[in-house]
N, C-alpha and C positions, 0 to 999 in steps of 0.2 A: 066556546061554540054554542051558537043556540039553533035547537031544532035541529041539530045534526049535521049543522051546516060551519063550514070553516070561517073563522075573522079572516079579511085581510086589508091588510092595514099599508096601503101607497104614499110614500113620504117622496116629495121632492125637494131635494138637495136641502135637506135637512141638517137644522142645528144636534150639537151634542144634547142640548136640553130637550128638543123634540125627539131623537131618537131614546133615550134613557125616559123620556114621558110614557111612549106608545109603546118599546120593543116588550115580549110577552119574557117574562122568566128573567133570572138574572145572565145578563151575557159578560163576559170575560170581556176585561177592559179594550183588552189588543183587539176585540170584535168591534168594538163601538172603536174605537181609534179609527177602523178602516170602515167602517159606516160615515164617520165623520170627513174622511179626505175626499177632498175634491179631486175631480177626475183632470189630471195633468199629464200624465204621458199614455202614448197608444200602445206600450207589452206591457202596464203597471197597473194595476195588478192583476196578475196572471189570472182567468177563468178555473173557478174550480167548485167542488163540492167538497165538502168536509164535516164529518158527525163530529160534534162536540158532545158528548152525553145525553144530556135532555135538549137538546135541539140543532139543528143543521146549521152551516154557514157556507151562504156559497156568494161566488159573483162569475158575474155574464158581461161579455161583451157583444156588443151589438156594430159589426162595419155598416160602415154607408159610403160609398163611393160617388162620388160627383164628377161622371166625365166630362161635362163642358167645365169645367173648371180645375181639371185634374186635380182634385183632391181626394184623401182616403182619412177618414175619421172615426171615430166609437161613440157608442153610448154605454154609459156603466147602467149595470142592476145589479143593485147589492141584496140578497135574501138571507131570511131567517127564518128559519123554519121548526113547527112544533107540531104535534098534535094537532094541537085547532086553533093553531093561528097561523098565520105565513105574514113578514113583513118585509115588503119590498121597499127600498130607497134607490130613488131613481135620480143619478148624474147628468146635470148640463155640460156636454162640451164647451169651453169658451167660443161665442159666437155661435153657437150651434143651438137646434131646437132637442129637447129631452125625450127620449123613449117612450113610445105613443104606443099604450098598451089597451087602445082602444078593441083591437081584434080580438084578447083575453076576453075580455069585458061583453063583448058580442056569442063569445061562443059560450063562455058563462052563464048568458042568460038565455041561450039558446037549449042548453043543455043542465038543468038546475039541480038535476040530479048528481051531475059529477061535480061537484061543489067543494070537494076535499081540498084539504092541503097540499096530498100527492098531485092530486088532478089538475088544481091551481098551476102548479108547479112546470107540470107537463105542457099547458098550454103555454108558459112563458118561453120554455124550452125549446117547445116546437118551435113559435114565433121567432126565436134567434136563427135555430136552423134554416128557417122558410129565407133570413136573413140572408144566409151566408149561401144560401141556393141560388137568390136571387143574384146578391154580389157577383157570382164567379158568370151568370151570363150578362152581365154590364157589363165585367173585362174582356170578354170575347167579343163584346161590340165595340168594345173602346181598341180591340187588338185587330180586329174586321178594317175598323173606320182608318189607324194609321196605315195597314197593309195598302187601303187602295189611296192613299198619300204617299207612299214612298217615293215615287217617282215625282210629284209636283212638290212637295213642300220643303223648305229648306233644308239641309243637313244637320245645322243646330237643331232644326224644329225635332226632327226626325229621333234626333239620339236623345233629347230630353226628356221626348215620348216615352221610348225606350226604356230608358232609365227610370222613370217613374213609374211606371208598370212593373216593371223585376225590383225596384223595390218594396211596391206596395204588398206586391206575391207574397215578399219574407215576410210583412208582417201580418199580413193575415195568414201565412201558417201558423204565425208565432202565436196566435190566437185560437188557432181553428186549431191545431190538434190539443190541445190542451183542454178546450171545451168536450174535444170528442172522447177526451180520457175522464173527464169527469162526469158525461152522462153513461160513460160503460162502467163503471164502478157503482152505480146506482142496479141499471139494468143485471150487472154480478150479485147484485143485491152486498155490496160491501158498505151501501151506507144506512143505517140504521141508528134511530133512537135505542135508548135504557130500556127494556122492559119488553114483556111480549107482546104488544099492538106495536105493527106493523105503518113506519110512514107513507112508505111503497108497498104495497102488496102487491100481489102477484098480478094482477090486472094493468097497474098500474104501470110495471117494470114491462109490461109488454108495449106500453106506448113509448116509454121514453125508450123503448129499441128501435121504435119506431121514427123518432127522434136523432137515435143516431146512425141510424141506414142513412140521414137526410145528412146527415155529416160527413159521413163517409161519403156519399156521390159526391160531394160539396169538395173533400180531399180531393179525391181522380179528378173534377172538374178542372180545381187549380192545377194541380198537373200539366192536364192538357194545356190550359191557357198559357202555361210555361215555356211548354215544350210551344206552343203559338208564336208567341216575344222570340224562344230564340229563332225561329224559321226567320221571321220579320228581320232580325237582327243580323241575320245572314244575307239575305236578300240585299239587307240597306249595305252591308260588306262587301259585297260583292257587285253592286250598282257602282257604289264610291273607287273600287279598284276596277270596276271599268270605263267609268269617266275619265280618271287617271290616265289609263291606257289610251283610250281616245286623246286627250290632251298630250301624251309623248307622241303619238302618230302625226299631229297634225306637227309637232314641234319638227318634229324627225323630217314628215314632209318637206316641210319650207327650210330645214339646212339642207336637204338632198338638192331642192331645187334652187336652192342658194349656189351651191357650189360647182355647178358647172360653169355657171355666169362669173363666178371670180377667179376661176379658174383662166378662162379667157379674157378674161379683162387684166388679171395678174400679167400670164401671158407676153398678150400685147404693150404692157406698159413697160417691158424692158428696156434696157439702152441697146439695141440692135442698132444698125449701123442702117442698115438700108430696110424696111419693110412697106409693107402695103401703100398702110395708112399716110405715106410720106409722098409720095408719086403718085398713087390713085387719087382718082377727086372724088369719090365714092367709097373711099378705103373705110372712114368713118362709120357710114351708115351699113355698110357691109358688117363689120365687127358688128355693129346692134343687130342685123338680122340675123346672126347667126344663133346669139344671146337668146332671142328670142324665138327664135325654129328650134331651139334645144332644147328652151322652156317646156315650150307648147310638147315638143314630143316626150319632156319625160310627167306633165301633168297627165299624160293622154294615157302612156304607162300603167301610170298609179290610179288611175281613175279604172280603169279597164279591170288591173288588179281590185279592185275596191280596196284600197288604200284610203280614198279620202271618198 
């Protein structure tokens, strides 16, 4: 620390050599193992804080949702934290752009007085939370946008939607509440360095509450957008079992109106000995009109009824 102010030391998807160059204090191997892994699955590894004696280990996920392109992705922060130093390693997703901790950086220097390690901390915090706030009203636009498509866009399209939304939800729970268990164990004041100076003090632990009020609305948000999907999913259930029903109606229709005409036409094509059609010269065209005065009054019927 110099002048009373915290190092902090930003590593992007750093080598084992660069991490064991810059990390502050000796860290336990299994700490740099998971400093060293590249960010490959979206629940791995789980968001957490955890004291290790003389220094903290924690990691952060960061969602980003891309609705024109229905994707759901992470960014890792891996932190280490001490007295006066804090050192973050920051994960590229494959294809993706890395954790852009410009807004830290901004309120840091806006504010030079809270320059601590806790403080540091709390702004990365925040910035995830701000994250996962922002998230859950992207899905409610992205839950907005296919509710007023149900009706026009295809059935596939519709259940895909669907589907990728309920499960994006699971994994940003699987994410979110885990986060929000690990800045409450902070705010409990359960995690702590060796020794009587305080990582978090008291000031401190009132922001990262603050942190996770922003979590918790972020929890109820997804909620709601849940209980949102299933409304939509019902809607598109109950659209598809009434097109269904239209489709038997019309089906239903044209055998009802089928069957008077084969009926009369069966009928007439018996081996009868003497009828109409044999003696009349109009006996013919007679049998069609009848066919079709039948027609006409039983579509007249069903139409009346609103049937079709």
């Amino acid at each position: 620390m110099t002048d009373g102010k915290a190092a902090w030391i930003d590593l992007l998807d750093a080598t084992r050599e660069q991490i064991e160059e810059k990390a502050p204090g000796d860290l336990h191997p299994r700490a740099i193992d998971l400093l060293v892994r590249p960010l490959e699955h979206a629940d791995e590894p789980r968001p957490t804080l955890e004291s290790h004696g003389d220094y903290v280990f924690g990691v952060l996920l960061v969602p980003h949702f891309d609705q024109a392109h229905t994707d759901l992705y992470y960014q890792e922060i891996d932190l280490v934290l001490t007295r006066t130093c804090i050192l973050t390693v920051r994960k590229t997703p494959e294809g993706r752009e890395p954790f852009d901790a410009v807004d830290v950086h901004e309120t840091l220097a806006a504010t030079p007085h809270e320059d601590k390690v806790g403080m540091i901390t709390y702004y990365l915090v925040d910035s995830v939370a701000e994250h996962y706030l922002n998230l859950t009203d992207r899905l409610n636009d992205a839950i907005d946008d296919l509710e007023d498509h149900v009706e026009d866009w295809p059935a596939t399209q519709v259940r895909e939607r669907i589907s990728f939304l309920r499960h994006g939800m699971l994994r940003i729970r699987q994410t979110l509440a885990p986060t929000r268990d690990a800045i409450r164990r902070v705010v409990d004041n359960r995690i702590e360095l060796e020794g009587e100076e305080e990582l978090f003090d008291h000031d401190v632990e009132l922001h990262f509450a603050d942190a996770y009020d922003k979590l918790l609305r972020a929890s109820e948000a997804l909620d709601l957008s849940r209980d949102l999907v299933a409304g939509v999913r019902d809607y598109h259930q109950a659209k598809v079992a009434n097109d269904q029903n239209e489709v038997m109606k019309v089906l239903t229709v044209i055998a009802a109106v089928l069957l008077l005409p084969t009926f009369i036409v069966g009928l007439y094509g018996q081996n009868f000995v003497d009828i109409p059609e044999l003696r009349w010269h109009y006996g013919y065209a007679y049998v069609w009109a009848v066919i079709l005065i039948t027609t006409a009054i039983q579509l007249w019927i069903f139409r009346r009824k609103r049937w079709i």
